[in-house]
N, C-alpha and C positions, 0 to 999 in steps of 0.2 A: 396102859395105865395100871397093870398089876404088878411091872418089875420094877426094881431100880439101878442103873448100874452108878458105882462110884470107882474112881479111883485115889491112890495114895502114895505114902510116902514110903511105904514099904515094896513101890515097884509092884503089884500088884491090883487088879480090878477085881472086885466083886458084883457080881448078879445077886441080887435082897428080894423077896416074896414082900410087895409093896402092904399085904394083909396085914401080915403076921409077922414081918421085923425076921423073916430064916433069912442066912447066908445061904442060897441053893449054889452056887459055883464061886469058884478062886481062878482069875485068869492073869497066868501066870507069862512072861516072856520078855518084858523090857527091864531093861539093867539101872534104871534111875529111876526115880519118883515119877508118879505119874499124876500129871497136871490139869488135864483136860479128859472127858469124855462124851460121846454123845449118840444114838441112840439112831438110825438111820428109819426116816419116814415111816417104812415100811416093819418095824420091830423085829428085822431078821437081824441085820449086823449092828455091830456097835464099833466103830472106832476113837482109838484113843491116842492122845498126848505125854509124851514123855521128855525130860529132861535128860534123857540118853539121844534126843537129837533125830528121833524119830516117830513117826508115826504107828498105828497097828491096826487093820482089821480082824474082827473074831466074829464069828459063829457066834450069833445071842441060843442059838438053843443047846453047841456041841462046848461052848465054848474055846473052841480049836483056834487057833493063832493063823488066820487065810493069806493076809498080805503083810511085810515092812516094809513102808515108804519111807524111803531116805533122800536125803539132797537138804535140807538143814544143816545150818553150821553151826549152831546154837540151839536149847533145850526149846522144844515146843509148847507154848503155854495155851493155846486156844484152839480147841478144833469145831468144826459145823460141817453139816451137812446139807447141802440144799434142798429145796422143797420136792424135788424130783427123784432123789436120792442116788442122783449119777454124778455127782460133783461133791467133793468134799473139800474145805478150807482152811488153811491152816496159819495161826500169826505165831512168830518165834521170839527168841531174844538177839536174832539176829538182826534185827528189824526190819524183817519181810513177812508176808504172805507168802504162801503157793496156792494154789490152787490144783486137785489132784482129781484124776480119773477114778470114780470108785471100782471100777471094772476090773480094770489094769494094774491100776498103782501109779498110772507113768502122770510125771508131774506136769502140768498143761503149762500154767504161768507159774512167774513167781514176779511180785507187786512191790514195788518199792518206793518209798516215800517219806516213811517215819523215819525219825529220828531218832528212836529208842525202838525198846522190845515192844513188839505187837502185844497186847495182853490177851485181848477179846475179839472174838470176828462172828457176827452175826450176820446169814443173807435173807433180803426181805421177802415179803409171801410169794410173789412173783418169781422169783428166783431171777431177778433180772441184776439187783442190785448188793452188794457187800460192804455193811459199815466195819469201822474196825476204830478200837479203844489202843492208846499207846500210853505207855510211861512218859512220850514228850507233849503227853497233858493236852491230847488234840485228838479229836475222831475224824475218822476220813471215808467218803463215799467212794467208794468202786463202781466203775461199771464191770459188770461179771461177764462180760462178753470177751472184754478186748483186756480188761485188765487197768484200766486209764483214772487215772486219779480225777476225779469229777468235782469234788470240793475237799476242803482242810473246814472243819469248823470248833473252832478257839473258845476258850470260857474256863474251863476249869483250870484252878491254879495248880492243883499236882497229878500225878498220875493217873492216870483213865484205866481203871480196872475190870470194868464190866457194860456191855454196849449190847440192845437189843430192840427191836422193832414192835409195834403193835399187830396185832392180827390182820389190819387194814393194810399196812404198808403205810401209813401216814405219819408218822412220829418214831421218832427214835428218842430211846431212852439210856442214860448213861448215867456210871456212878465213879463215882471218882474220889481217892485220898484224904482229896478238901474235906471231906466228909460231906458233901453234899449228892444230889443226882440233879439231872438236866434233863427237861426233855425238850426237846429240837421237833419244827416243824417239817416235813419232808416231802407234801406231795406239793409247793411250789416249785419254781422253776429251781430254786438251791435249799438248800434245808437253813434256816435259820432257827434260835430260842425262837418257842412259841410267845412269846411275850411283843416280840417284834413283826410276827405273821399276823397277829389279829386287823392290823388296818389293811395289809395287802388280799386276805382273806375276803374283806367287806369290798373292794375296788371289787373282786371276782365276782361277787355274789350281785354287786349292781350290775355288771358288766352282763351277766348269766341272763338278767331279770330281764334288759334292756333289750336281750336278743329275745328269750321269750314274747315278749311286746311286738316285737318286729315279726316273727312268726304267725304269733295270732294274726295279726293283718295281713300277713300275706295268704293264709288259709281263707280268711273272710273275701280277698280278690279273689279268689282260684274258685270260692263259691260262687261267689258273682261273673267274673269273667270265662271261666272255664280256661281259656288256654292262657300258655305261660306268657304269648306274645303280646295279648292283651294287658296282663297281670305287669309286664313288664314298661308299657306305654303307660298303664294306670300309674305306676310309681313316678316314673318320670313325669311326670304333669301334675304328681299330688300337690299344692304348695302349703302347706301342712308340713311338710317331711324338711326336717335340717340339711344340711346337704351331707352329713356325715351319713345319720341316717338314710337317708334316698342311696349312696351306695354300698353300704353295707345288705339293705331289701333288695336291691339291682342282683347281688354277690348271693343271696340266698336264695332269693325265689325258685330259678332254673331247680334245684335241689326240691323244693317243696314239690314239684309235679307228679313226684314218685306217690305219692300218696294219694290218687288221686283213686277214686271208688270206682270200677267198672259195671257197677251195680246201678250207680249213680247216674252216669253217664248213660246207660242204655235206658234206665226211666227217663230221663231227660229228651234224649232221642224220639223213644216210643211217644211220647204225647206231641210230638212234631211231626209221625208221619202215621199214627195209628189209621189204618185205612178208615175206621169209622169214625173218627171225629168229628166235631158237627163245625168247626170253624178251619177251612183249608185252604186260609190264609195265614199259613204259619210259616215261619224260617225252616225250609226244608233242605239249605244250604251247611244250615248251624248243624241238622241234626248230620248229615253226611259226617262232618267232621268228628260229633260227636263220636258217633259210631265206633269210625276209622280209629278213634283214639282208645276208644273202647277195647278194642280187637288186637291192638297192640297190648296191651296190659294183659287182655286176658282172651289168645287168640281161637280158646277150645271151648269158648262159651256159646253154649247152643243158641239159646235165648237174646242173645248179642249180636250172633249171626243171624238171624232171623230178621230183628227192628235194622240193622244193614242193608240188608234186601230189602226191605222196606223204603228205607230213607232212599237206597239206588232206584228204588222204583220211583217213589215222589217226586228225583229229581231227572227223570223220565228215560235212564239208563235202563232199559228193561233188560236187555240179553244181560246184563252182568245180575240185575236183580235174580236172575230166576236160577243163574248159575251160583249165587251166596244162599237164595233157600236151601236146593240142593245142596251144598254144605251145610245147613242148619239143621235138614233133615240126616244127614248123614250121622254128624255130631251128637244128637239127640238121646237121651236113654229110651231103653226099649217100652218102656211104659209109656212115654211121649210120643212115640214115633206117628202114631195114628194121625194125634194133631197137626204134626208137622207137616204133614201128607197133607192133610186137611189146608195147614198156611198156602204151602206151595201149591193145590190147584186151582187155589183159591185166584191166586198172583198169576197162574195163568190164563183164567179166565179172565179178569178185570182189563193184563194185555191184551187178549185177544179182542175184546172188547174195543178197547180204544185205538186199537191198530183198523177194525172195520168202521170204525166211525171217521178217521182219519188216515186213509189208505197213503202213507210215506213213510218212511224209514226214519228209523230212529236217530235223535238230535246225534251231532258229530260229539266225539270220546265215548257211542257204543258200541262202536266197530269192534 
């Protein structure tokens, strides 16, 4: 923001001290008027536009003349740089684009479509996409990848002189002969005048809100039911739900599971198999699962590993219990470690315990 460069009619670029209005360099080297210039992301190079039918990279600090791209058949009226500053673009009187390697010089594409001289070419923030302004009084969307004319959008009655995007990427903006400017809406599926996007804009916004909606209830089953197969029986059986909605939730939910608190889940567990509880008649089936589901999310949680051994103990798998302590104890920070000690001899004891009260080997799946 302290320099500025321009070009002119005398064939020549100047670098200007944006302060103080000084001419600090003359950059001299194309044989016709110079039409376009632009300033690459990074404020080291500037390239510029000429009506001698070519292009020019320079040194912004030496001013030195680096690169001429040529392969235009006609005077270049508009050049850019993309947001990444390794592609540069170019509209002519030829009524083409190129699109140019800043590296190299060597031309990638060249874009064809208009019908007149390119005038203006701006790429969006993304550097995905290239609008561009013609004298046949039409702007046209690029894809910057491939080169592919994506839309023509019509309105102005004379020449399109100047075309450029908002910070967002959502609108394009264009001025044009008529004496008027446009601006065009662009992050739908095709860019239209904004004047025509505001009802498809409100369609999205309900659409957004409707899924939101559908969301939230699927979060409040996943509270309620914990797993998704439940969450998913729940929906099909709601009759409540429209049928569009019922599969639209069917389509989402599986997706919602991700979200699911391993935190959550092992408090849920632990009050199903807390050895002390004073009620042990609780679903010690639920809490396994829980666990198990736990341990998947978050399989180096010491604390998670522990109420596991637990729940395997509740549900009267002992040798696997005592082998998940030891994991839990292994897991454990060194400040905890004592406790875990403490869990696991605990769990040995309470077996041994109920293995002399009941001299037979453990139910079958603890082999």
């Amino acid at each position: 923001g302290t320099r500025i460069v321009s070009g002119s009619r005398d064939n020549t670029l100047r670098i200007w001290d944006a302060a103080t209005g000084e001419s600090l360099q003359t950059l001299e080297g194309h044989e016709s008027s110079v039409s376009s210039v632009a300033w690459n992301p990074a404020g080291t190079r500037i390239v510029s536009g000429s009506l001698d039918n070519t292009l020019r990279i320079w040194d912004a600090a030496t001013g030195e003349s680096l690169q001429t791209l040529q392969g235009h058949e006609e005077g270049v009226l508009s050049v850019a740089w993309n947001p990444a500053g390794t592609r540069i673009d170019s509209g002519t009187g030829d009524n083409t684009m190129r699109i140019w390697d800043a590296a190299t010089g060597e031309s990638l594409q060249t874009l064809t479509g208009h019908k007149n001289s390119v005038s203006s070419v701006a790429w969006n923030p993304a550097g995905t996409r290239i609008v561009s302004g013609s004298w046949d009084r039409t702007l046209r969307i690029w894809d910057a990848a491939t080169g592919e004319s994506l839309q023509t959008l019509e309105g102005h009655e004379f020449w399109v002189s100047s075309v450029a995007w908002n910070p967002a990427g959502t609108r394009i903006v264009s001025g044009s002969y008529d004496n008027t400017l446009r601006i065009w809406e662009s992050r739908l599926d095709e860019a239209i005048p904004m004047w025509q996007a505001a009802p498809r804009r409100r369609l999205q916004q309900q659409q957004a809100a409707e899924r939101y909606r559908l969301k939230e209830m699927i979060d409040a089953l996943f509270e309620k039911h914990v797993f998704v197969e439940s969450v998913l029986e729940a929906l099909r059986t709601d009759p409540d739900l429209s049928d569009a909605d019922r599969q639209e939730a069917l389509q989402l939910a599986p997706a919602r599971e991700i979200y699911l608190d391993p935190d959550d889940l092992n408090s849920r567990a632990w009050d199903l198999v807390d050895p002390d509880r004073e009620d042990k008649d609780t679903d010690v089936a639920m809490a396994l699962r829980l666990t198990r589901m736990g341990i998947k999310l978050a399989p180096e949680d010491s604390a998670l590993r522990d109420t596991h051994a637990w729940a395997l103990f509740a549900n009267g798998l002992h040798d696997e219990a005592l082998v998940e302590s030891a994991r839990a104890l292994e897991l454990a920070d060194e400040a905890d470690k004592d406790d875990y000690q403490g869990y696991l001899d605990r769990m040995r004891a309470m077996i041994a315990e109920a293995r002399a009260a009941s001299p037979t080997t453990d139910p079958a799946g603890d082999d």
